[in-house]
Backbone of each chain as ProteinMPNN parsed JSONL, in Angstrom:
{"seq_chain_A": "XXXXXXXXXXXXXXXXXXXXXXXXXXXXXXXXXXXXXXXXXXXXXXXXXXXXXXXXXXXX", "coords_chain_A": {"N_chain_A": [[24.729, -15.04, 20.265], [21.817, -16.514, 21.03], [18.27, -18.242, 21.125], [15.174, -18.325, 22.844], [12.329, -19.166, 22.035], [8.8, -19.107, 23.035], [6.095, -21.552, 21.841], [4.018, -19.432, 21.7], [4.153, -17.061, 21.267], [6.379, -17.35, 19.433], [4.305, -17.462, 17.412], [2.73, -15.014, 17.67], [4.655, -13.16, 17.201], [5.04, -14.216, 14.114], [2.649, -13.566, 13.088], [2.673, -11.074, 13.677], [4.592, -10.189, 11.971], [3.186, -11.122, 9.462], [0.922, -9.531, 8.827], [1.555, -7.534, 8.415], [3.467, -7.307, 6.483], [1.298, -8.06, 4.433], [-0.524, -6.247, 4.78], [0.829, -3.78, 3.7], [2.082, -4.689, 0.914], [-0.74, -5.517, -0.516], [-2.727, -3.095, -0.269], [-3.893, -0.429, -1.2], [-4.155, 2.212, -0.438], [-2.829, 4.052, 2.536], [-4.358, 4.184, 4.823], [-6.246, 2.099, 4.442], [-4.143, 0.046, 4.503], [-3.513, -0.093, 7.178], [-5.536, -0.504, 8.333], [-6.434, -3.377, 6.895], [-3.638, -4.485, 8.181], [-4.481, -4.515, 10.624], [-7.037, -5.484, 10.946], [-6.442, -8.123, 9.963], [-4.038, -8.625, 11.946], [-5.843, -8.937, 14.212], [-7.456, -11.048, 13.366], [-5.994, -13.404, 13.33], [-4.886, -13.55, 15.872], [-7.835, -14.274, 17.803], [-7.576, -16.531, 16.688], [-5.308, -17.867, 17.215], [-6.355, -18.119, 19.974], [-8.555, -19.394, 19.788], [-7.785, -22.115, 18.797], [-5.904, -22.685, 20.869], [-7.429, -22.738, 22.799], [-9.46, -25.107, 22.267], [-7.634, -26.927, 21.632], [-6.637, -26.999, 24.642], [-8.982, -27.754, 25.625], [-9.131, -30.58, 24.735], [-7.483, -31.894, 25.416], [-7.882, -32.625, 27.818]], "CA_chain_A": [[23.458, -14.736, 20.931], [21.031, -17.654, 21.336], [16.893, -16.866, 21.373], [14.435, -19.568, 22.571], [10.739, -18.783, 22.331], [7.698, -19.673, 23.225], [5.289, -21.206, 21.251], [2.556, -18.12, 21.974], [5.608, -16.06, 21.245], [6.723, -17.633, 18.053], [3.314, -17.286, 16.587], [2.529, -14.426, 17.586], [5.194, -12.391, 16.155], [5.002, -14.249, 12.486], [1.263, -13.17, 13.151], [2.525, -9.42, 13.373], [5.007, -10.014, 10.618], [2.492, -11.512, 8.407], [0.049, -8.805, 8.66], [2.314, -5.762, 7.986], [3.911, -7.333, 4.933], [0.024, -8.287, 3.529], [-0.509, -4.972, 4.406], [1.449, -3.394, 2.965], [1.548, -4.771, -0.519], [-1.709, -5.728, -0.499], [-3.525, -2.49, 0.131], [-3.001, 0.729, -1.961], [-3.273, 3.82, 0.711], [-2.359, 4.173, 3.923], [-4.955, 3.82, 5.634], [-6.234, 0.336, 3.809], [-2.786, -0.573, 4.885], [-3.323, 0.0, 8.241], [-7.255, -1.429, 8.325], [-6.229, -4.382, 6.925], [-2.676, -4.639, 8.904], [-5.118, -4.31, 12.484], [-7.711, -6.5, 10.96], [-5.787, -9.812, 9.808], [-3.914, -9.242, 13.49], [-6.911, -9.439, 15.306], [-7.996, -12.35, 13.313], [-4.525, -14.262, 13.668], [-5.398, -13.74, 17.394], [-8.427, -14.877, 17.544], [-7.821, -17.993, 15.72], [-4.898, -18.849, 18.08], [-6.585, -18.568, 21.021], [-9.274, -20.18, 20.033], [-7.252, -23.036, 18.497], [-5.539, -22.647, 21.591], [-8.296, -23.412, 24.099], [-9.498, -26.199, 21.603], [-6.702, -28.337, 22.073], [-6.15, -27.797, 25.761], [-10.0, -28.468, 26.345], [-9.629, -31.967, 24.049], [-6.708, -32.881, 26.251], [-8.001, -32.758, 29.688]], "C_chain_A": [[22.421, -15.782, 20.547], [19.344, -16.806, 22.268], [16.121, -18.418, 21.573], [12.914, -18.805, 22.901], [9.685, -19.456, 22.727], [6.889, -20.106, 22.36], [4.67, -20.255, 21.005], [3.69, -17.243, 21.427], [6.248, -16.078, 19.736], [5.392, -16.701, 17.216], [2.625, -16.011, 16.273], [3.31, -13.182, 16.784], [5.151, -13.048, 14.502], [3.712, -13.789, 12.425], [1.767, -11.532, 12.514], [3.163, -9.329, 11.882], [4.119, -9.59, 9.331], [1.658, -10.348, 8.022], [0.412, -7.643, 8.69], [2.905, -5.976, 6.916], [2.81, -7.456, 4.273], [-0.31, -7.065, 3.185], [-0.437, -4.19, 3.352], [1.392, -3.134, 1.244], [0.456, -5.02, -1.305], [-3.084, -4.597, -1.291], [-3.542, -1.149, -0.749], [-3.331, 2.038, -1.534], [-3.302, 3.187, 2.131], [-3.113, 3.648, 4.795], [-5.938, 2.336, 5.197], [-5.466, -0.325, 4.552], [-3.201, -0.651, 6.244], [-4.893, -0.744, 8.905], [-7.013, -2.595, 8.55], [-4.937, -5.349, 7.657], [-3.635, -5.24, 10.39], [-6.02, -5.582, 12.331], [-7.278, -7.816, 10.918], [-5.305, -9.935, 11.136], [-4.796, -9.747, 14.186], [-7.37, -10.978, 15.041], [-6.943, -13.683, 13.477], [-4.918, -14.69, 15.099], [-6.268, -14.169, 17.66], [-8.324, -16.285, 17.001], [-6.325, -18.627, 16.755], [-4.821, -18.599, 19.142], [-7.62, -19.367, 21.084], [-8.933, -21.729, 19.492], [-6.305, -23.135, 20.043], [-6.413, -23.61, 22.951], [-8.815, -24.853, 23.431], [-8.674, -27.188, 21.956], [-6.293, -28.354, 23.683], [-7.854, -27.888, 26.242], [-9.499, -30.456, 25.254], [-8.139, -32.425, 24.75], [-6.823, -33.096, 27.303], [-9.075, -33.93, 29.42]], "O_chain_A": [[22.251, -15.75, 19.328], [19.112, -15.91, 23.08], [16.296, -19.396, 20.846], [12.598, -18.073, 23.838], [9.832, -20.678, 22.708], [6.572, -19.148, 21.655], [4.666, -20.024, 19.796], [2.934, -16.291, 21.235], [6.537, -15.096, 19.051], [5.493, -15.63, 16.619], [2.085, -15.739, 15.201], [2.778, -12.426, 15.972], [5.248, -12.185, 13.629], [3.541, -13.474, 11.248], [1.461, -10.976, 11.459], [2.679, -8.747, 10.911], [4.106, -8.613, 8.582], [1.647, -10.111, 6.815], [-0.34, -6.711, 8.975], [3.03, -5.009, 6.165], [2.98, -6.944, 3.166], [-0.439, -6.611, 2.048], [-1.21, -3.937, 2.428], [1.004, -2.195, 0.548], [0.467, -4.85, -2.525], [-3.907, -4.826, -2.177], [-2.324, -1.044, -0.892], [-2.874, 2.999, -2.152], [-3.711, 2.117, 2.582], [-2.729, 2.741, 5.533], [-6.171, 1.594, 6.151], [-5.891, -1.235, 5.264], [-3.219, -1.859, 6.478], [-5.0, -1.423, 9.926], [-7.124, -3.151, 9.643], [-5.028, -6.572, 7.756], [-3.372, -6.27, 11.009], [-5.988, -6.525, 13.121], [-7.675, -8.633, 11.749], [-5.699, -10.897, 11.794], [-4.696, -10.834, 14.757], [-7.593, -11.855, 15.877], [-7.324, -14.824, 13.741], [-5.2, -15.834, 15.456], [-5.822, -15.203, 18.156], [-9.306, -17.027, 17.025], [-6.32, -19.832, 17.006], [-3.734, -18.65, 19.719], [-7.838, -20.044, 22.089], [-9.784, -22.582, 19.743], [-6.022, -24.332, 20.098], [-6.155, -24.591, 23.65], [-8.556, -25.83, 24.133], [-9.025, -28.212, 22.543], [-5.746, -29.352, 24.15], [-7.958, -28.137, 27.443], [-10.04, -31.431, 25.775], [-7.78, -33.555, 24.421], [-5.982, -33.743, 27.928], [-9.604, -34.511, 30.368]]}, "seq_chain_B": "XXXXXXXXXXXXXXXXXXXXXXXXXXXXXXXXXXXXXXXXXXXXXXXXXXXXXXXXXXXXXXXXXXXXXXXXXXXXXXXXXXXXXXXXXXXXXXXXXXXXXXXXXXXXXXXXXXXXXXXXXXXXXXXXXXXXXXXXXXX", "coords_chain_B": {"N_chain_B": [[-21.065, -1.775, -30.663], [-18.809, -0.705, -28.192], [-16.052, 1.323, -28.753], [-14.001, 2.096, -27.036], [-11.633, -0.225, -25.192], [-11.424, -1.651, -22.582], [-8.262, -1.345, -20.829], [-6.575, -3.252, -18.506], [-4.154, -3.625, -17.759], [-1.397, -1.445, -18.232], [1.131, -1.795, -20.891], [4.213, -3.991, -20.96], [7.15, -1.685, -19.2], [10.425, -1.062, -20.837], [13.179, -3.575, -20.118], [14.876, -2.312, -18.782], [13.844, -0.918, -17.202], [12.514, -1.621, -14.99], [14.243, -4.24, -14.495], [16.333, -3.349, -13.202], [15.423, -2.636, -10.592], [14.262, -4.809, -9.369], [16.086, -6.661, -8.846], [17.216, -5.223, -6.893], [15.517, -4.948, -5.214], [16.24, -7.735, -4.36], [18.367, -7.974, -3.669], [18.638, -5.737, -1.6], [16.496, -6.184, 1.195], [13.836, -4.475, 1.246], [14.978, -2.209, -0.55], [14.449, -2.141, -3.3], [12.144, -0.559, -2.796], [13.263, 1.91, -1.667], [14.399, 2.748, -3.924], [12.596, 3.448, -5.391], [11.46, 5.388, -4.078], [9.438, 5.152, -2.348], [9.458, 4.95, 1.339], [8.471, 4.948, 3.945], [6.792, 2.797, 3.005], [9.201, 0.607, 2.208], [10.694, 1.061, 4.736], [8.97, -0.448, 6.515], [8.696, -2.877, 5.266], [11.302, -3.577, 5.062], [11.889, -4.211, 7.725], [10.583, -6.337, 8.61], [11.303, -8.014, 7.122], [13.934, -8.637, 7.954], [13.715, -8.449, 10.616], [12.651, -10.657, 11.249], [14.552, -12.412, 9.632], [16.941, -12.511, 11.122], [15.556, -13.363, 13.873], [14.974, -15.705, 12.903], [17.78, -16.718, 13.086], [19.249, -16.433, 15.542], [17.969, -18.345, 16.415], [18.475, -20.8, 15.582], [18.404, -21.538, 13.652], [17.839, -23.741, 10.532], [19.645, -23.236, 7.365], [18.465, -24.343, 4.082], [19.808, -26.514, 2.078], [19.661, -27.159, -1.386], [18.544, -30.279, -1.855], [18.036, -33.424, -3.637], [15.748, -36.509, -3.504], [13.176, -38.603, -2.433], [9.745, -37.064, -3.445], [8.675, -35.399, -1.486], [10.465, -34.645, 0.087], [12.515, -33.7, -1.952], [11.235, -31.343, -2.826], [10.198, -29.655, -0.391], [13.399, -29.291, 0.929], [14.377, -28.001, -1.927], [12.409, -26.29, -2.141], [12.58, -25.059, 0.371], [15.53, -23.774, 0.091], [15.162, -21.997, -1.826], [13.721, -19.97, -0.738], [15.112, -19.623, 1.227], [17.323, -18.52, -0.415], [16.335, -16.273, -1.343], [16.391, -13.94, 0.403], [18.158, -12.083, 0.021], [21.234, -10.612, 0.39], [21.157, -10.891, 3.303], [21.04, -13.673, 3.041], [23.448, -14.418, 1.424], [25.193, -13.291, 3.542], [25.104, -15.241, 5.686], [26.529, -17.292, 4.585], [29.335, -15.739, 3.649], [30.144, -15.289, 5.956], [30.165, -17.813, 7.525], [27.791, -19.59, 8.777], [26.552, -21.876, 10.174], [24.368, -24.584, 10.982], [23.324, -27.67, 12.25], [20.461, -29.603, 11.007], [18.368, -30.446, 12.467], [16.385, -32.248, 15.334], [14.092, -30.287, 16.934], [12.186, -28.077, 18.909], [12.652, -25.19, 19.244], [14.794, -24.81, 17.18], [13.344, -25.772, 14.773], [11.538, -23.596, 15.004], [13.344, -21.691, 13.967], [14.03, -22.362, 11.869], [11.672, -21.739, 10.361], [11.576, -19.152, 10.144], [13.243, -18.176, 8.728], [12.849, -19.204, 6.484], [10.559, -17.874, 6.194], [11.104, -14.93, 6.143], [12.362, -14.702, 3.723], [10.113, -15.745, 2.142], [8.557, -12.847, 2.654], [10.17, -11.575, 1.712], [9.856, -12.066, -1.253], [7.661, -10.941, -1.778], [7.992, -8.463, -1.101], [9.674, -7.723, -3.276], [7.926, -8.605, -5.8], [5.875, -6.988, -4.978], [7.373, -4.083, -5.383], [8.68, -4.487, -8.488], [5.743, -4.349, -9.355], [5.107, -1.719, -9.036], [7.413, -0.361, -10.206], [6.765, -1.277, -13.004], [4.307, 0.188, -12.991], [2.012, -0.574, -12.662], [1.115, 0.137, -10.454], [0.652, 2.173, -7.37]], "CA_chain_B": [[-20.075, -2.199, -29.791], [-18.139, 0.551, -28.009], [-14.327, 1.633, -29.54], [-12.738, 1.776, -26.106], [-12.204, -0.915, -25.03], [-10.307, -1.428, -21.309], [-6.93, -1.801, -20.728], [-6.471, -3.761, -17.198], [-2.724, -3.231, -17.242], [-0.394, -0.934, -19.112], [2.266, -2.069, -21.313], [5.263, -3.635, -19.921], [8.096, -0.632, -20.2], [11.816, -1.873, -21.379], [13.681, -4.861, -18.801], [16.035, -2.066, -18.067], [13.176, 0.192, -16.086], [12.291, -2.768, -13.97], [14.876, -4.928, -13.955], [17.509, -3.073, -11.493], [14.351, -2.217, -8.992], [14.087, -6.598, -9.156], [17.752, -7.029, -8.288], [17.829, -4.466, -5.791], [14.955, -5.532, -4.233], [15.802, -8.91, -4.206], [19.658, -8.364, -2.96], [18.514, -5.243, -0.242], [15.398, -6.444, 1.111], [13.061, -3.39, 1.122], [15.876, -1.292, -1.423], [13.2, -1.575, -4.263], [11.383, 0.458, -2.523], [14.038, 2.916, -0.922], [14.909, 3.371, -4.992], [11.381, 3.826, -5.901], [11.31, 6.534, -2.772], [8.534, 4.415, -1.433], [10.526, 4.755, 2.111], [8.135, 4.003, 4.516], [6.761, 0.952, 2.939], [10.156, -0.04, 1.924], [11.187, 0.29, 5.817], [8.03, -1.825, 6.975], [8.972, -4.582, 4.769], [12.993, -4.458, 5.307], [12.431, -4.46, 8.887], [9.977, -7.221, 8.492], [12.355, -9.269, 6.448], [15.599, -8.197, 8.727], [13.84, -8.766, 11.906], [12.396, -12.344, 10.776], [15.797, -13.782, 9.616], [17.443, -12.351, 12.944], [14.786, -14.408, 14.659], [15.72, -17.439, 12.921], [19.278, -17.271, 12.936], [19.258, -16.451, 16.56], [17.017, -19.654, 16.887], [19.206, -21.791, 15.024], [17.343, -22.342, 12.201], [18.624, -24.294, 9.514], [19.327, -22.639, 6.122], [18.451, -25.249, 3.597], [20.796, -26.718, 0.952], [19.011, -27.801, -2.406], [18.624, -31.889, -1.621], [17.168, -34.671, -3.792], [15.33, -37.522, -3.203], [11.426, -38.532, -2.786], [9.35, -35.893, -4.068], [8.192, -34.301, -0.206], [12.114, -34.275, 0.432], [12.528, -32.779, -3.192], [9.942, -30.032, -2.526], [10.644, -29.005, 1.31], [14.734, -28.758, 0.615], [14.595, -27.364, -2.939], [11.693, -24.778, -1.72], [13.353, -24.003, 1.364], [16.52, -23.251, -0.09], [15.002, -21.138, -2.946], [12.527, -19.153, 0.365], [16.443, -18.626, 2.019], [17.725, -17.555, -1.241], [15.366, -14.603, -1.598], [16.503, -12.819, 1.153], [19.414, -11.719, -0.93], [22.36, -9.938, 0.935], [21.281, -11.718, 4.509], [21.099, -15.165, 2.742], [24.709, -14.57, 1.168], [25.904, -12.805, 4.539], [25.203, -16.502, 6.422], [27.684, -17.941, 3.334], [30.312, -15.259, 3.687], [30.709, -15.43, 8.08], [30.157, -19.199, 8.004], [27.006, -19.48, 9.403], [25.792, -23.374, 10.29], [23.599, -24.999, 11.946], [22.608, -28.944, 11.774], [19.082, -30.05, 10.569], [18.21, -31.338, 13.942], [14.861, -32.119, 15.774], [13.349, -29.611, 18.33], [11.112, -27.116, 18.549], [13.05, -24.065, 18.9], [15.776, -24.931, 16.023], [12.191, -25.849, 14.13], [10.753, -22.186, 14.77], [14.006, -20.257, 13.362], [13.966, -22.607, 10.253], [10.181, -21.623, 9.782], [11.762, -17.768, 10.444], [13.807, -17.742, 8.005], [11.771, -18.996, 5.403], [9.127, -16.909, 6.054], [11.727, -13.659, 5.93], [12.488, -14.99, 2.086], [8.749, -15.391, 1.282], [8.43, -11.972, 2.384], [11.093, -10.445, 0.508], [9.301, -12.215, -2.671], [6.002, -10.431, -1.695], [8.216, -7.251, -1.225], [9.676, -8.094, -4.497], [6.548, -8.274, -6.705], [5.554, -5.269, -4.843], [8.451, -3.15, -6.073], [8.275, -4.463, -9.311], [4.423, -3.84, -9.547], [5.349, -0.135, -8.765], [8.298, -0.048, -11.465], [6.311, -1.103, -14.147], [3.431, 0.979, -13.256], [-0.02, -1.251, -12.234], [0.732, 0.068, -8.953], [1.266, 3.364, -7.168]], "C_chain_B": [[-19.248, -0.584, -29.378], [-16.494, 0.424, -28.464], [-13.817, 1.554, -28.37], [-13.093, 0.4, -25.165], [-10.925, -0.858, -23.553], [-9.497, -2.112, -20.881], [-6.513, -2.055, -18.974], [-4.935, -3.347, -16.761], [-1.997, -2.522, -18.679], [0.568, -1.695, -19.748], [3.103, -2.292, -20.798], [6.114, -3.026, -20.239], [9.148, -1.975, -20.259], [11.867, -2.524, -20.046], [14.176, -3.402, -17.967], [15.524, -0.694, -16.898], [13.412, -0.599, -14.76], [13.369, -3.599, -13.563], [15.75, -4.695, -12.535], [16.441, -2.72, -10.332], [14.686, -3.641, -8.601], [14.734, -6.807, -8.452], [17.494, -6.706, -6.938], [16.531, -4.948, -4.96], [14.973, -7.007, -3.458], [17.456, -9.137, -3.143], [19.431, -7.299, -1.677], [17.053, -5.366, -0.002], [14.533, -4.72, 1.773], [13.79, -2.474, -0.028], [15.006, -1.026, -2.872], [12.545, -0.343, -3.923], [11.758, 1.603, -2.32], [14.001, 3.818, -2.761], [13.792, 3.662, -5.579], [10.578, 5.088, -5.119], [9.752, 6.559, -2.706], [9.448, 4.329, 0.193], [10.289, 4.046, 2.915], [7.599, 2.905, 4.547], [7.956, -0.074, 3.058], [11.099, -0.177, 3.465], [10.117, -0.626, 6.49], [8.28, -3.384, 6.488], [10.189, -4.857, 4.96], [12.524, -5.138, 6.661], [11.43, -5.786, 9.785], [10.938, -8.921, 8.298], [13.397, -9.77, 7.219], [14.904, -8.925, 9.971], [13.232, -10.302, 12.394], [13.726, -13.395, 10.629], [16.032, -13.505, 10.698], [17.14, -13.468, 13.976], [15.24, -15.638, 14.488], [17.07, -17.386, 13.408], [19.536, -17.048, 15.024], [18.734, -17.881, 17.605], [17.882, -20.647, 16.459], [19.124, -22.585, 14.151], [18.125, -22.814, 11.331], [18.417, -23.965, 7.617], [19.005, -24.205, 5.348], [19.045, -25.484, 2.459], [19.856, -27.516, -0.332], [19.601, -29.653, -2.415], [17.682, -32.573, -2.592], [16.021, -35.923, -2.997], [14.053, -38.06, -3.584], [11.063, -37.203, -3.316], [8.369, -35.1, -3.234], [9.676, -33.42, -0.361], [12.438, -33.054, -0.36], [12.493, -31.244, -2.917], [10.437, -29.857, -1.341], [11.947, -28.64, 0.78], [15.011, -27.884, -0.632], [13.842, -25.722, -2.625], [12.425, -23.908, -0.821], [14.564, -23.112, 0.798], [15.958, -21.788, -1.058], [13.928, -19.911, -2.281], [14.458, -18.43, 0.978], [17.079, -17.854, 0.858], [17.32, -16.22, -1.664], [15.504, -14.037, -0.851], [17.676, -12.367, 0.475], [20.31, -11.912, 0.202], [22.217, -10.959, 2.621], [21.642, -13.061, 4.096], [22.784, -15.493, 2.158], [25.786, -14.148, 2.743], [26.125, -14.198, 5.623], [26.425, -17.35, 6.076], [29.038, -17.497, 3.94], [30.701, -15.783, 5.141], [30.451, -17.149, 8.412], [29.142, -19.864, 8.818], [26.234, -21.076, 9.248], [25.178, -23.862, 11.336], [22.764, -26.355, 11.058], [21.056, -28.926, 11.488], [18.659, -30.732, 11.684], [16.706, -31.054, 14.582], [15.129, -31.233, 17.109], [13.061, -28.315, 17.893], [11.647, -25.72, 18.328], [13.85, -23.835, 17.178], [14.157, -24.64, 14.655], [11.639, -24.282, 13.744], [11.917, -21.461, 14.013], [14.168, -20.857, 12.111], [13.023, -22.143, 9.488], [10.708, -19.86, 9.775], [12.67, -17.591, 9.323], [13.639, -17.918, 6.767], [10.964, -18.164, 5.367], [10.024, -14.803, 5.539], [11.947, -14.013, 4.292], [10.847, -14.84, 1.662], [8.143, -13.889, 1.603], [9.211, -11.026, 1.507], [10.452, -10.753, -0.631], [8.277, -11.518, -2.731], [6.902, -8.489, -1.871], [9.208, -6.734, -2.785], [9.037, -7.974, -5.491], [6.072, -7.064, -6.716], [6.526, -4.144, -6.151], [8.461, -3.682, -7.671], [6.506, -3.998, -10.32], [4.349, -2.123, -9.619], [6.233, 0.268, -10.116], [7.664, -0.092, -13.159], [4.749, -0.672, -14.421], [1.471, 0.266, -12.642], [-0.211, -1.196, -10.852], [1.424, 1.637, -8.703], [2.357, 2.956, -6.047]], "O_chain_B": [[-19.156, 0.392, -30.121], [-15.902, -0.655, -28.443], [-12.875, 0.763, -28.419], [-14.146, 0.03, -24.644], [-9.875, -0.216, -23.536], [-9.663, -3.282, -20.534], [-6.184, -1.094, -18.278], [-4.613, -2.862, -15.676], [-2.053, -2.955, -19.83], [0.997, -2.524, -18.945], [3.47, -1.432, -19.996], [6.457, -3.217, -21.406], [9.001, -3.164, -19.977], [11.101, -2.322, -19.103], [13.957, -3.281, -16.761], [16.169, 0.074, -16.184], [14.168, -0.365, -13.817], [13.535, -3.757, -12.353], [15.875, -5.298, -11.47], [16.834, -2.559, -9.177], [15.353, -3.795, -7.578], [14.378, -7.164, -7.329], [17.5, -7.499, -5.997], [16.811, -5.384, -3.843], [14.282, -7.423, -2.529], [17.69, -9.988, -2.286], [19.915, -7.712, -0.623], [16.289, -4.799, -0.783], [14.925, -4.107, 2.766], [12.906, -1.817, -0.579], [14.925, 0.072, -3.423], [12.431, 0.668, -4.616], [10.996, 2.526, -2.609], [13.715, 5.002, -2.937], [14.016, 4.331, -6.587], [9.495, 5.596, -5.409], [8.998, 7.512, -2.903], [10.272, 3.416, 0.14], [10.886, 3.003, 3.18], [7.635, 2.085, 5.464], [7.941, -1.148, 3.661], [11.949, -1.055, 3.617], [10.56, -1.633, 7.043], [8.147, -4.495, 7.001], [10.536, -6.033, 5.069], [12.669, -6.348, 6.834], [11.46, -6.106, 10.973], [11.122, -10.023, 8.814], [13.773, -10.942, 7.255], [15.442, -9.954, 10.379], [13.32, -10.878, 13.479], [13.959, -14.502, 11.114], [15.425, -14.147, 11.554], [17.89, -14.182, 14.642], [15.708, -16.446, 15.291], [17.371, -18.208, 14.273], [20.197, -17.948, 15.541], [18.937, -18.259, 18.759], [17.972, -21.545, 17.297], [19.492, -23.725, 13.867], [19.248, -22.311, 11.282], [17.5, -24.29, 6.863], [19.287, -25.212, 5.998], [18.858, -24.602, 1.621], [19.367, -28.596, -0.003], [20.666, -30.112, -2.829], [16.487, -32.336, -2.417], [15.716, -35.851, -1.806], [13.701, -38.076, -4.764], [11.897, -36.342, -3.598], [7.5, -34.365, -3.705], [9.958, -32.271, -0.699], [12.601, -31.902, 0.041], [13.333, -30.348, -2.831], [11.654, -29.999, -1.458], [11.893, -27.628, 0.081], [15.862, -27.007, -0.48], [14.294, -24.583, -2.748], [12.791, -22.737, -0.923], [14.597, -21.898, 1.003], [16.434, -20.67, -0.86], [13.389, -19.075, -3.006], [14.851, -17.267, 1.074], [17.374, -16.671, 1.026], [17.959, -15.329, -2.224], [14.716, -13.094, -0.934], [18.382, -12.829, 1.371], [20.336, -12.928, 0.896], [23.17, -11.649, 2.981], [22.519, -13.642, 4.735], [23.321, -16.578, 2.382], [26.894, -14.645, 2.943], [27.146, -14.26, 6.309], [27.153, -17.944, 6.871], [29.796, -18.261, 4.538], [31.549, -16.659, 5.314], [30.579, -17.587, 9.555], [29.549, -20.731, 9.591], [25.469, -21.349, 8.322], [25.449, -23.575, 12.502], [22.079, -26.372, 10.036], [20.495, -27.922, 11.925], [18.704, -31.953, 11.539], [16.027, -30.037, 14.435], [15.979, -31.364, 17.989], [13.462, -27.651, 16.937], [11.224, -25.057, 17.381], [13.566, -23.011, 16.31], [13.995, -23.664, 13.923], [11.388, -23.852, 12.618], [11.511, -20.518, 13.334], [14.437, -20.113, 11.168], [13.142, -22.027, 8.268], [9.842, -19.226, 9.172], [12.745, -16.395, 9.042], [14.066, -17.142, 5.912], [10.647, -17.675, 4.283], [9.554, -13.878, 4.877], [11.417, -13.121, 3.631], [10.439, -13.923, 0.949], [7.209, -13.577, 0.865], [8.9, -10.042, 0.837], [10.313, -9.753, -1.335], [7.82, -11.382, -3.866], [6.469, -7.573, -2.57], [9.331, -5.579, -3.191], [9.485, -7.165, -6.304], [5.848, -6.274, -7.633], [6.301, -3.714, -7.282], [7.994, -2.701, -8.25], [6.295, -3.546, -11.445], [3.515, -1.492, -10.27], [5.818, 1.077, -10.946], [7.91, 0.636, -14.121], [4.073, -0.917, -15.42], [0.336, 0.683, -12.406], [-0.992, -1.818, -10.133], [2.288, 2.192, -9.382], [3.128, 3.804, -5.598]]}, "name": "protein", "num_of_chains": 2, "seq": "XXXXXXXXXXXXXXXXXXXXXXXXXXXXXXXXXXXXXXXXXXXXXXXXXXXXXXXXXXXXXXXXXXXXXXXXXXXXXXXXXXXXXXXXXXXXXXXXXXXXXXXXXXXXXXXXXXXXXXXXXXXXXXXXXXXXXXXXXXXXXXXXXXXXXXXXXXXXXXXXXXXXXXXXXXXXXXXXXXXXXXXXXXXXXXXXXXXXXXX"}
């Protein structure tokens, strides 16, 4: 079985990864865990779309 | 001056509290936790770990073999290998079934090498964890 991704696709899941293992050990209840799980996503996101539009405005 | 004075971390207990959580966390990735009946952390982080290598190895990522040389080379091949070695049981399961894949340029191969490192540096994070729990400076 053979997997090809997308950039946006790659990143985005080590995004989710990243921010459920930080979570996780990070945080020490549940709902911490889950604060800071939602928050780092959002900011993952954030940061690559706006690194996103960045480089395709400085290539046109 | 006041008599108590405050103790940031407990005592560490004997190796033989901690040690087999270490192992086991380090050969079933989340199993620290399963044996510390932490369950659902310990399935957030397997299926973290599990569904990260998957990614790579599906990608065609390239495990990395401890290489010499300059001292980037050094560092990148020695790290990598020692990021694939920390997934325990997946990182030996590539060994056992014969599992290869060249060092070769392009972007996909690129993303499942970066996937399968990253599943090792989480097992070390889920690692610490479970030890942090075993010897107490953590619930």
């Amino acid at each position: 079985m053979k997997m090809a991704l997308s950039h946006f696709e790659t990143t985005i899941l080590l995004a989710l990864f990243i921010s459920a293992v930080l979570g996780v050990v990070t945080k020490k209840t549940d709902k911490e865990r889950l604060r800071y799980g939602l928050t780092s996503f959002g900011y993952f996101l954030l940061t690559i779309f706006g690194l996103s539009w960045l480089m395709f405005l400085g290539h046109r | 001056m006041s008599d108590q004075t405050e103790i940031l971390y407990p005592p560490l207990p004997p190796l033989s509290k901690w040690l087999p959580v270490l192992l086991l966390a380090w050969i079933i990735p989340g199993g620290g936790h399963f044996y510390l009946k932490r369950t659902y952390r310990g399935l957030i982080l397997a299926g973290c770990v599990v569904i990260s290598f998957a990614l790579g190895l599906m990608m065609r990522g390239y495990i990395f073999q401890p290489a010499g040389g300059d001292l980037l080379t050094t560092v990148i091949y020695y790290g990598g290998f020692l990021a694939d070695l920390s997934t325990g049981v997946l990182f030996l399961m590539t060994k056992w079934f014969g599992y290869e894949s060249a060092d070769v340029a392009g972007h996909v191969v690129d993303y499942g090498t970066k996937f399968l490192v990253a599943a090792g540096l989480f097992n070390i994070l889920a690692m610490v964890d479970a030890w942090e729990i075993a010897v107490g400076r953590k619930d």
